[in-house]
VOVEXTI-632296 format. One record per residue: residue number from 1; residue in three letters; y, z, x of N, C-alpha, C, CB in turn. Coordinates in pm, 1 decimal, decimal comma. Last residue first. Glycine has a CB too. Layout:
<bamis>
BAMI  pos  code      n_yy      n_zz      n_xx     ca_yy     ca_zz     ca_xx      c_yy      c_zz      c_xx     cb_yy     cb_zz     cb_xx
BAMI  NUM   Ala         Y         Z         X         Y         Z         X         Y         Z         X         Y         Z         X
...
</bamis>
This chain:
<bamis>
BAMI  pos  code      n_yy      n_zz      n_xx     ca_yy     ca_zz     ca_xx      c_yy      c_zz      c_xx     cb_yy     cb_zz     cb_xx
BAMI   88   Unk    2417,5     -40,6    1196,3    2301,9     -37,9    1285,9    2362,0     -86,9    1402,9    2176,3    -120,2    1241,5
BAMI   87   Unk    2612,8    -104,5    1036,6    2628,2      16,2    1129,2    2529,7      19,2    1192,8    2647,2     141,9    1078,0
BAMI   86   Unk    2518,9    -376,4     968,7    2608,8    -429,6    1031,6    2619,3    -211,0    1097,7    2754,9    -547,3     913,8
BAMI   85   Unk    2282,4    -238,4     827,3    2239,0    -341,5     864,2    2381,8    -348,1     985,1    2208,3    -457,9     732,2
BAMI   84   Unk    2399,9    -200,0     566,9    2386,9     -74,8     663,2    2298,7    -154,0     823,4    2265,9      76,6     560,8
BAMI   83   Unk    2543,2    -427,6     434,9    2616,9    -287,3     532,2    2551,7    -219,1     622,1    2659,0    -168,9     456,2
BAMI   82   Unk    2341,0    -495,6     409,8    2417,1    -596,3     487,8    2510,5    -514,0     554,2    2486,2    -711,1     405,0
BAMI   81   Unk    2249,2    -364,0     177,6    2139,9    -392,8     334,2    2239,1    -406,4     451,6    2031,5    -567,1     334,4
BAMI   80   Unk    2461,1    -350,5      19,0    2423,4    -240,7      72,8    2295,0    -301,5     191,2    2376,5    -131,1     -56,2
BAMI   79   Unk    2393,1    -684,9     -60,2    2539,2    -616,6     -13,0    2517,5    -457,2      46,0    2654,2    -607,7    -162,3
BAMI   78   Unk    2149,4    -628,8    -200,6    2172,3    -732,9     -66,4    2286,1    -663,7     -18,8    2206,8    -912,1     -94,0
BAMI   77   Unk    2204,7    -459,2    -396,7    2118,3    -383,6    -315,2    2146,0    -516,4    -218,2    1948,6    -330,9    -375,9
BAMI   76   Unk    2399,1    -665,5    -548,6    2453,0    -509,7    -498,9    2326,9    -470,0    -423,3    2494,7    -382,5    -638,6
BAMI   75   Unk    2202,4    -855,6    -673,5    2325,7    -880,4    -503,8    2381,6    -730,4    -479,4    2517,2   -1013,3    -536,2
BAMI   74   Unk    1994,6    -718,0    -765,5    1993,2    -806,6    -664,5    2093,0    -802,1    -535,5    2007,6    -919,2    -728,4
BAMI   73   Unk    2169,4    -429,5    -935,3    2141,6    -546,0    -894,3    2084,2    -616,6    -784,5    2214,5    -578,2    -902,9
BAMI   72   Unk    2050,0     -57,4    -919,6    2093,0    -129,9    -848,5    2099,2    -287,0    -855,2    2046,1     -90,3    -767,8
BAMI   71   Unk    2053,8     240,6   -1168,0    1996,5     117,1   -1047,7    2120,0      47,5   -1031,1    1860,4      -7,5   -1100,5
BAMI   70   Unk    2117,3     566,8   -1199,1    2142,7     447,5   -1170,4    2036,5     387,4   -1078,8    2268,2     443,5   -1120,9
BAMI   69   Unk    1852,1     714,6   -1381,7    1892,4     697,4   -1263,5    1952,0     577,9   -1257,2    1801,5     712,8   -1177,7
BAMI   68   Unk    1672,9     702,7   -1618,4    1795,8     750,6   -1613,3    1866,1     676,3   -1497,8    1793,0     898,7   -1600,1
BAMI   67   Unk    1379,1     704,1   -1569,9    1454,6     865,2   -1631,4    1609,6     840,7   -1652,4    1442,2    1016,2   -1498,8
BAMI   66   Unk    1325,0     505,7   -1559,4    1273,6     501,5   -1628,2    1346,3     678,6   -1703,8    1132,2     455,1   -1575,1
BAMI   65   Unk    1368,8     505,1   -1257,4    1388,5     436,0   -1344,3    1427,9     427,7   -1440,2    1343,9     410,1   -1356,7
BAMI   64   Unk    1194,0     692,9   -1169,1    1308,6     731,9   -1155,1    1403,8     623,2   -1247,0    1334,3     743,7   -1003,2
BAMI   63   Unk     928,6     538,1   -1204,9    1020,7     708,0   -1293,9    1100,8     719,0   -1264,4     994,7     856,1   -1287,0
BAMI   62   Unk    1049,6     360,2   -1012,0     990,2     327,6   -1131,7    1027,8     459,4   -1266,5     818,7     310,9   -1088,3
BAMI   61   Unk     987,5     512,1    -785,2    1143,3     402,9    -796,3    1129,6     398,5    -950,9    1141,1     201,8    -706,2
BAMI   60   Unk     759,3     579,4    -765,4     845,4     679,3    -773,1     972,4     623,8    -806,9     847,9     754,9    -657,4
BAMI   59   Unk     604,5     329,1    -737,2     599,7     413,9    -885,7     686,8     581,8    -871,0     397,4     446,1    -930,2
BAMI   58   Unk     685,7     291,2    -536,4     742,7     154,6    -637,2     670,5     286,0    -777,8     625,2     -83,1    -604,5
BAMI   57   Unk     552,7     480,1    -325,8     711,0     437,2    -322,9     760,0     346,5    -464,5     737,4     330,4    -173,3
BAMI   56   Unk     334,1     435,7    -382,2     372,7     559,4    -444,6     520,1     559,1    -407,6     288,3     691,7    -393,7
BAMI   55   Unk     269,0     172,6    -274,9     241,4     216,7    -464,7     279,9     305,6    -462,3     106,0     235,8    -549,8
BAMI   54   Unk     336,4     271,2     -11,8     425,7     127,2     -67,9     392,0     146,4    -222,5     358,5     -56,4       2,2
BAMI   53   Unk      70,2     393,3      51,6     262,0     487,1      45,9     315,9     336,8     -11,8     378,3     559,1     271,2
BAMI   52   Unk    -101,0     246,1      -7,4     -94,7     340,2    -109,1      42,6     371,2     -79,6    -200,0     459,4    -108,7
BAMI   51   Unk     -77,3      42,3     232,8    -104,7      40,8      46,9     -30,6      92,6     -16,5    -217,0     102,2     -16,7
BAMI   50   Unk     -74,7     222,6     448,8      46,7     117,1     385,4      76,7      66,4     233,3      24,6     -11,8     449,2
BAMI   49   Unk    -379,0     299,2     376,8    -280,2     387,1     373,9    -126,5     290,0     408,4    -323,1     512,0     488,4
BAMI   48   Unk    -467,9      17,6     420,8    -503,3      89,7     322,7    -401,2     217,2     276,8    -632,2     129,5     361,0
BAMI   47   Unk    -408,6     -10,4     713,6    -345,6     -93,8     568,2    -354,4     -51,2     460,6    -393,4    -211,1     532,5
BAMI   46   Unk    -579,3     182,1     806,7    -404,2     205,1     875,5    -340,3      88,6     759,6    -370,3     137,3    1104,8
BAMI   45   Unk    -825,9     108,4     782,6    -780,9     207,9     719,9    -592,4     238,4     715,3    -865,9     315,5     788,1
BAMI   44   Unk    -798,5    -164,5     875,2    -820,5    -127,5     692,9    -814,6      -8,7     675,9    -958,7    -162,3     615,0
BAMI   43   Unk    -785,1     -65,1    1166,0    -692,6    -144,9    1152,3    -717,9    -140,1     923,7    -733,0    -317,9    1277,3
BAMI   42   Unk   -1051,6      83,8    1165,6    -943,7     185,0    1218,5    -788,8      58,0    1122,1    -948,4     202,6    1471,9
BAMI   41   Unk   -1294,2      11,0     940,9   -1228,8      19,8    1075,6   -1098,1      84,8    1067,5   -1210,8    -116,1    1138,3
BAMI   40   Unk   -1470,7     298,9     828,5   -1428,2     173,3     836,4   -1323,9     191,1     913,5   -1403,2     106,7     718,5
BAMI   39   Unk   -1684,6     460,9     616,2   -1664,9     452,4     704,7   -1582,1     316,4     722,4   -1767,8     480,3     756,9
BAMI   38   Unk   -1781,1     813,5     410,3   -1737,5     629,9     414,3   -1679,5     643,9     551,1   -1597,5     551,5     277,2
BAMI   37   Unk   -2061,9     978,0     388,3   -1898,0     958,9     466,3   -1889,3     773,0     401,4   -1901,3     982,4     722,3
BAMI   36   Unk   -2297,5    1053,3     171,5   -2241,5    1162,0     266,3   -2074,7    1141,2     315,3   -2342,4    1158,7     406,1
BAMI   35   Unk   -2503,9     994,0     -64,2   -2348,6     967,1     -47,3   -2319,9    1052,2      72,6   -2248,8    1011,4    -184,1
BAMI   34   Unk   -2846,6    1009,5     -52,4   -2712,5    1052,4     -94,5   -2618,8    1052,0     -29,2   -2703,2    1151,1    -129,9
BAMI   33   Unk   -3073,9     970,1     109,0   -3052,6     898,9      30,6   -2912,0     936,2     -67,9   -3174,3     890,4     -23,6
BAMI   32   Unk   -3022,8    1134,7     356,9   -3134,2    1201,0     248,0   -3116,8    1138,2     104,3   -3111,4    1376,9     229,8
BAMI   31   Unk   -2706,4     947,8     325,6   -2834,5    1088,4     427,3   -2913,7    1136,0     286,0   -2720,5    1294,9     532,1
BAMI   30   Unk   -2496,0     688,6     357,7   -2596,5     765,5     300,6   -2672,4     876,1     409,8   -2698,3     660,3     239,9
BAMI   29   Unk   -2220,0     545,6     378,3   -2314,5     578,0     476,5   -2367,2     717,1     415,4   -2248,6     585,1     632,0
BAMI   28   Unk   -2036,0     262,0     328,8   -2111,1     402,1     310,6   -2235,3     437,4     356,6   -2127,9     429,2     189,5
BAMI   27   Unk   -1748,6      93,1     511,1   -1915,7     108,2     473,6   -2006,8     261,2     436,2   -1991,4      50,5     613,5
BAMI   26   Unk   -1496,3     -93,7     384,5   -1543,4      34,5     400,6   -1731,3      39,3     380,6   -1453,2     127,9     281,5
BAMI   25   Unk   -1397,3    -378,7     537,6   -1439,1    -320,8     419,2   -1533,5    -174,3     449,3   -1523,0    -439,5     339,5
BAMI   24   Unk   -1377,1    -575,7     719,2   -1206,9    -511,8     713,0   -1303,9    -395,1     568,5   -1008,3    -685,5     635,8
BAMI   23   Unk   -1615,9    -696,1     858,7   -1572,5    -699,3     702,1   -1445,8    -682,1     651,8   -1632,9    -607,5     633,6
BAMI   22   Unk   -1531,5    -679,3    1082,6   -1576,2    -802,8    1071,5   -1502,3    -812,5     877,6   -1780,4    -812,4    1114,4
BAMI   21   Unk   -1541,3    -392,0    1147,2   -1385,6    -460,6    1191,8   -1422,6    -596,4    1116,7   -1342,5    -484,7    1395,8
BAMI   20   Unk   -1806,5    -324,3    1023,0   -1688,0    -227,8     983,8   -1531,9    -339,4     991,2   -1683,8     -71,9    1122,3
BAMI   19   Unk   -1961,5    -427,7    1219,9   -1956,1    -493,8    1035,8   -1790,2    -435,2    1008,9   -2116,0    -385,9     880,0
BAMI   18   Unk   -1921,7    -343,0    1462,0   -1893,4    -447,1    1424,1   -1873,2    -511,6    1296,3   -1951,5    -488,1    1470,2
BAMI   17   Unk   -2071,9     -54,8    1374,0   -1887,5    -109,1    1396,7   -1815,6    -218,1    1402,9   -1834,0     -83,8    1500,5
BAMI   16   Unk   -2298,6    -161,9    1359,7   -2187,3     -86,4    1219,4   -2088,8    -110,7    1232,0   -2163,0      58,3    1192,0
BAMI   15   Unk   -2321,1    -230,2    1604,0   -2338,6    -341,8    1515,1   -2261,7    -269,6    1397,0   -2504,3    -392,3    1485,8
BAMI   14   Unk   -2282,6      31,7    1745,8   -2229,7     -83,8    1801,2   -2258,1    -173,8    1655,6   -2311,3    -136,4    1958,2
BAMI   13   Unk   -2485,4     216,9    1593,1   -2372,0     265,0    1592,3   -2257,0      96,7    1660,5   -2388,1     428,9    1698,4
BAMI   12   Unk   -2825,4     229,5    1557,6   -2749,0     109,1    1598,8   -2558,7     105,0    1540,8   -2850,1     -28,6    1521,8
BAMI   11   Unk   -2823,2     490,2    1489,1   -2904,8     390,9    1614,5   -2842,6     311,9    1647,1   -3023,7     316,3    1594,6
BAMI   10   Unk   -2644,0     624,6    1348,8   -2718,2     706,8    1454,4   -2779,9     635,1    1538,9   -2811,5     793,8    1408,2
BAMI    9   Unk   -2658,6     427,2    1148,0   -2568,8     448,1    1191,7   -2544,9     561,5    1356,7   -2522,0     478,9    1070,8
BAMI    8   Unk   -2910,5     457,8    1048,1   -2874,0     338,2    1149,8   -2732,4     360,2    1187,4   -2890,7     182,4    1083,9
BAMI    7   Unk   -2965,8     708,4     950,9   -2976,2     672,0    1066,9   -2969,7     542,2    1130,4   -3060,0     713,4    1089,2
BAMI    6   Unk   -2785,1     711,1     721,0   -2715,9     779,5     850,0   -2773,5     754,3     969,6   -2712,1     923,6     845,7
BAMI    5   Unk   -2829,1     354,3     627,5   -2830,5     512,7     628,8   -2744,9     557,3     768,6   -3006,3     576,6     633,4
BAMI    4   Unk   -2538,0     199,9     372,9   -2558,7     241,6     534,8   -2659,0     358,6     581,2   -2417,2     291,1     591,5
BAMI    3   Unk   -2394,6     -93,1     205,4   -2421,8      84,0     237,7   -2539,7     100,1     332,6   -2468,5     183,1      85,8
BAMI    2   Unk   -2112,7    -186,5      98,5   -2236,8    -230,7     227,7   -2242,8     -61,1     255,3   -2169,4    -362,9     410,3
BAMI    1   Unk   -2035,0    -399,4    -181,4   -2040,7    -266,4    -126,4   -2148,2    -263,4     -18,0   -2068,9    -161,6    -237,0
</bamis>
């Protein structure tokens, strides 16, 4: 965990940012010795959120699953790609 005051982040703002893209890892950034922002690069935040919608896509597939819902085989979901794939 790489934590941060607010005022180096206020001084030396170029080198944070460098840790920020270097690490790919979120840096916290303290004031008056308490928790204030996390911070991090633009490219771990834009994966981070891929993350999470891809876990809330496989645990919505999952209850749905799990309620009932037809599924789908291997080769029957290949065979539906291949279709929709050939109206593309």
């Amino acid at each position: 965990m790489i934590i941060k005051a607010s005022a180096a982040l206020r001084n030396d703002y170029a080198s944070i940012s460098a840790l920020a893209k270097e690490t790919k890892e979120p840096i916290y950034i303290t004031k008056n010795g308490e928790g204030d922002l996390v911070l991090m690069s633009i490219d771990a935040f834009e994966k981070r959120e891929q993350m999470l919608k891809l876990r809330a896509n496989v645990l919505q597939a999952e209850q749905e699953r799990l309620s009932g819902m037809p599924t789908l085989s291997i080769s029957e979901a290949r065979k539906k790609l291949r279709e929709r794939k050939d109206e593309i």
